[in-house]
C-alpha positions in Angstrom: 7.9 2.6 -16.0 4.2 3.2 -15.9 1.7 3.7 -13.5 0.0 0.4 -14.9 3.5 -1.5 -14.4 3.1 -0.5 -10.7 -0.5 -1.5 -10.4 0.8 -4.9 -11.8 3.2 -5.5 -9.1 0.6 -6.1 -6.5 -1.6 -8.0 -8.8 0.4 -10.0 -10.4 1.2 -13.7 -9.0 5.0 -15.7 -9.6 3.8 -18.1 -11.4 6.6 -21.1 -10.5 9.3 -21.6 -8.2 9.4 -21.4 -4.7 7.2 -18.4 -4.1 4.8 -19.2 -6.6 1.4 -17.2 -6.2 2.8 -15.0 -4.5 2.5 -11.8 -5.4 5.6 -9.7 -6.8 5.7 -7.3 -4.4 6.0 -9.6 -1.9 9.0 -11.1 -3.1 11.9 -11.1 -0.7 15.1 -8.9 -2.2 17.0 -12.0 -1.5 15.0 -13.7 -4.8 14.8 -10.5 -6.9 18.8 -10.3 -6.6 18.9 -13.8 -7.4 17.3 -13.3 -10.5 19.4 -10.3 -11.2 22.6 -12.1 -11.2 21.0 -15.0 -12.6 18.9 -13.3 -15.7 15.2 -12.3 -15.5 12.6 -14.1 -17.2 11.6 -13.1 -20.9 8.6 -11.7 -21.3 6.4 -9.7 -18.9 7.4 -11.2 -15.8 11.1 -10.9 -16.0 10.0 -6.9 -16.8 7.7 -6.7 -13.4 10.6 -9.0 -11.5 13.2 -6.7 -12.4 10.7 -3.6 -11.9 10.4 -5.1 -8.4 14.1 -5.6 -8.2 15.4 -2.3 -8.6 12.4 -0.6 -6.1 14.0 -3.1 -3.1 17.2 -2.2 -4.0 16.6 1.4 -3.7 14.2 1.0 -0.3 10.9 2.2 -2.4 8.8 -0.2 -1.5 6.4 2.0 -0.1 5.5 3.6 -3.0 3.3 0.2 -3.5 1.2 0.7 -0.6 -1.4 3.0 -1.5 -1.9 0.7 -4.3 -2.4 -1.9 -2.3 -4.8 -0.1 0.0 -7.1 0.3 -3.4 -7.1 -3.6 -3.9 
């Protein structure tokens, strides 16, 4: 993980599904553990998704919010 991955989570914007544009970090951990028991994405996204995944499942989503703040 790198400091640009985390700048990506509140950037970057699902592109399909039921919370498309929204962005990643505001993806509830009910959908980032569905895609964890279903498989993650190839590519980028399924990176940032499971990124995202394991931050909820440990309880750091607050490390995003100064980010956030510089958006």
């Amino acid at each position: 993980m790198q400091v640009q991955d985390l700048e990506r989570l509140v950037s970057v914007t699902m592109p399909f599904g039921k919370y498309k544009d929204r962005i990643i970090a505001d993806l509830p951990g009910n959908y980032l553990n569905w895609f964890a028991r279903e498989g993650f994405p190839r590519g980028e996204l399924g990176r940032l998704l499971a990124l995202m995944h394991e931050m909820d499942h440990n309880g750091l989503r607050g490390l995003l919010e100064p980010l956030r703040e510089r958006r």
